[in-house]
N, C-alpha and C positions, 0 to 999 in steps of 0.2 A: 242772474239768479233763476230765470224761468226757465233758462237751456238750460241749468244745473237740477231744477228740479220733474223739470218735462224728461230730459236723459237716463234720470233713475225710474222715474213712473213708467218709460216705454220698457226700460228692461225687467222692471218687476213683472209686465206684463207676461211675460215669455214665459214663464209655466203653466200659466193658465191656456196660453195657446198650444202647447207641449200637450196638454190634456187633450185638446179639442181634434188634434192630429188624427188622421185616421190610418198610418203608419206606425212602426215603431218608432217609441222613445229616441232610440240614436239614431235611425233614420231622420226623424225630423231634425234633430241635429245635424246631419249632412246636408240634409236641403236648407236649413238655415243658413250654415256656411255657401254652398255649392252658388244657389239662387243670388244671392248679394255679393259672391266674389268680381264678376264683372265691375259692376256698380263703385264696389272699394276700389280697383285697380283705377277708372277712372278718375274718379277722388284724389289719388293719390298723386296721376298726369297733373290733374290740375291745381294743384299744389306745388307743383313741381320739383316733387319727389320722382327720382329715377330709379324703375322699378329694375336695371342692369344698369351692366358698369359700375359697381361693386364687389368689393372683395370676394372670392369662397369663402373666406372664413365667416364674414359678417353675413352673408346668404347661408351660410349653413348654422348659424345660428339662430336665424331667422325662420328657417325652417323645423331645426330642431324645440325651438320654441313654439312651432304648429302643432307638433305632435303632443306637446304636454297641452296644448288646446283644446286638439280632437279628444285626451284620453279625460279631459276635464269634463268637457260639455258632455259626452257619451256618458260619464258616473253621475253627473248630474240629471241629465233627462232622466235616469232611470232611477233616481232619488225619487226624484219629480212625482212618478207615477204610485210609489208607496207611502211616501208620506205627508204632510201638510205644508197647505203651500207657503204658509210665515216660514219655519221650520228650514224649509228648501231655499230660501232667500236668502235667510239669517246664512245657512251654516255654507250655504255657497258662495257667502263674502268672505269667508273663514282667513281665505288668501290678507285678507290686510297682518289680521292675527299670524299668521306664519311666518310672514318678513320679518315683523317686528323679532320674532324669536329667532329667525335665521343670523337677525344681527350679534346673538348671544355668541355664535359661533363663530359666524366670521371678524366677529371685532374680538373675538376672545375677553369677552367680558362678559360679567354678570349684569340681571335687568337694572335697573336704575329711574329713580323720580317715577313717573305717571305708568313705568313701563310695570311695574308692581302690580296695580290695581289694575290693569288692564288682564293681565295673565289670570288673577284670581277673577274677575267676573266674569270670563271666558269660559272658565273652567267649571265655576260654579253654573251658569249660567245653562252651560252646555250639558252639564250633568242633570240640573233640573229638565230639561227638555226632551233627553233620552232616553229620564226615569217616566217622564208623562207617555210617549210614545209608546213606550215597552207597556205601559199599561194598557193603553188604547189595541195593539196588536204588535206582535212580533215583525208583521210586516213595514211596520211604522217604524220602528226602530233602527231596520235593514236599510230602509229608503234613509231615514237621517245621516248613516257612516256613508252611504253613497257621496253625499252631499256633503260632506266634510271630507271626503276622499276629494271630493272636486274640487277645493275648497285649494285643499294643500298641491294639486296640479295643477291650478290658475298659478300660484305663486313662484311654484317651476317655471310656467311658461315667462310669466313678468319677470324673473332673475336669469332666463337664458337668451333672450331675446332683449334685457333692455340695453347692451353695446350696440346692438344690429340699431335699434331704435333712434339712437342717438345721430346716428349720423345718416341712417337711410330715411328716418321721420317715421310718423307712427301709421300711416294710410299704407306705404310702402312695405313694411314690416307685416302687417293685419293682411295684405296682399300675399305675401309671400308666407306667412303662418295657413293662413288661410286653404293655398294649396295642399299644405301640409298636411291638413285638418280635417278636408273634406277626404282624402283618401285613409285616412285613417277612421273615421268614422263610417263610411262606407262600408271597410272590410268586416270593423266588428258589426256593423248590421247585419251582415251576410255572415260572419257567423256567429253570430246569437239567432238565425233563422228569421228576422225579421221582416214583416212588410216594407218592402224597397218602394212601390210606384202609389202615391196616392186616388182617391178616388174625387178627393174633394183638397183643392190646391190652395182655397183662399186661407185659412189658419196658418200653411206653410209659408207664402206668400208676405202676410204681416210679420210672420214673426222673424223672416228674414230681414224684412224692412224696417221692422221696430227695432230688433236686437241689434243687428251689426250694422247699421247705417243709421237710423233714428238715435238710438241708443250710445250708440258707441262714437257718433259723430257731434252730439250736444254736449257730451261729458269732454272731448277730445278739446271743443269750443271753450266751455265752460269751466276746466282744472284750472287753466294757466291764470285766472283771474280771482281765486280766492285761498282764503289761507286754509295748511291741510285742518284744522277744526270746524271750518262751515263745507267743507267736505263732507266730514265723518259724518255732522250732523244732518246731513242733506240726504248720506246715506238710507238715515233711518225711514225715508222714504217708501222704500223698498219694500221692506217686511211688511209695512202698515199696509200698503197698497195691496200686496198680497193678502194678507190675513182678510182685506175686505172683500177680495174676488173670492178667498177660500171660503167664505162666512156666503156672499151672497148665491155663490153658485154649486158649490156643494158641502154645505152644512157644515162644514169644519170651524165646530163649537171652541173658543179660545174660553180657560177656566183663568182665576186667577194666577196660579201657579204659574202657568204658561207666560202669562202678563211676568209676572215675574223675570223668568227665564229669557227671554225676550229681552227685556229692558238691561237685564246683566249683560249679555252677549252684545247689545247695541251700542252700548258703554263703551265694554272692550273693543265694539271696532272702531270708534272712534276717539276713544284713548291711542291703539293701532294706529289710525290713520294719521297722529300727529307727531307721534314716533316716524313714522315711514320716510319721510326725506333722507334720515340717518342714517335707514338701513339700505335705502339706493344708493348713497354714500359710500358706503361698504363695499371695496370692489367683492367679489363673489369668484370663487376659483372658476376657472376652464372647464365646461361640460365635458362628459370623460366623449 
């Protein structure tokens, strides 16, 4: 329980460090990946995941699953930078909410039982929060579609990549995403004209080390031991954490409306997340 809840508190962290970056937004994204790829690969030896001697197809989905990585993390940082950091959280877990709907399609069925009430406070939820935004400034508003653009690219990545995952394991896979990732995000820093080389390396540093090794290594620990509803719940972590960096460090006032909006969408990804076995279940066509 404290790897499950230590895993979300590090990753919540990462917008707030996204801010502190003295690079661009997808820049620090690259150095997030770039800096902590070594580190995964090792992780991965010592696991005894073999990072070749693998199919191309499963390596190329592994890779292809990098690039819905790179395009995730880059719409997200730059969420990041326009809008609130609850906000930025919420709508960049969005990914549980999209499988669940992916299964609409791939089981060729309609929602069913919890999966109802999950799509309505989503929707609702999410509406209340990007009528607040749009009130507060246009730019707010921009920054939340980023952040559900990112949202809906995490889910790509988890639905192309989770064959490769299955039998490469998941250090091995985040190794070879990871590649992927960093060269993708590289290029759009370079061209969105970004600052590439920092002046001051320790915000990049953590957030390398809290994000994809802290983060992403206590969750990896902590999944296989609970069921997906103290998951979801665990999730809620997240946003809260957030909204108290956003609150303590740059005054992003939470009304109740918001409280509202928040508590809808937290629902629905934990409604999501208890659906979600189902829709891994679902094989998922061949990326074209």
């Amino acid at each position: 329980m404290l790897a499950l809840l230590a895993g979300n508190a590090a990753l919540a962290l990462g917008p707030w460090l996204v801010r502190l970056a003295d690079t661009g937004p997808v820049a620090a994204g690259f150095w997030r990946v770039a800096l902590a790829l070594p580190l995964v690969a090792l992780i991965a030896l010592a696991n005894r995941q073999a990072l070749t001697s693998h199919s191309p197809r499963l390596t190329g989905l592994a890779l292809a699953g990098g690039v819905f990585f790179g395009f995730d993390i880059a719409a997200w940082h730059l969420g990041i930078g326009e809008t609130r950091l609850a906000n930025a959280v919420l709508f960049g877990n969005a990914g549980s909410v999209v499988l669940m709907c992916w299964a609409f399609i791939a089981l060729r069925r309609l929602p069913q039982g919890r999966e109802w009430p999950a799509i309505i406070a989503a929707l609702t939820g999410a509406a209340i929060l990007l009528g607040r935004s749009l009130e507060i400034a246009q730019s707010n508003f921009i920054g939340d579609l980023f952040c559900l653009l990112a949202g809906l690219l995490y889910a790509g990545y988890l639905l192309t990549a989770q064959d490769a995952r299955k039998v490469m394991g998941g250090w091995a896979v985040l190794t070879w995403a990871g590649m992927a990732s960093a060269l993708v995000l590289l290029g759009t820093a370079l061209v969105l004209g970004e600052t590439i080389m920092p002046r001051d390396w320790t915000p990049l540093l953590i957030l390398a080390f809290s994000s994809q090794i802290v983060g992403q290594g206590l969750l990896v620990y902590a999944l296989r031991h609970f069921s997906p509803l103290i998951i979801g719940i665990a999730l809620l972590t997240q946003p809260a954490v957030a909204a108290a960096v956003g609150w303590w460090r740059f005054d992003e006032i939470l009304l109740p409306l918001d409280f509202l909006g928040i508590a809808l969408v937290g629902s629905a990804l934990v409604l999501a997340r208890m659906a979600q076995p189902k829709v891994l279940a679902a094989k998922p066509p061949e990326p074209a």
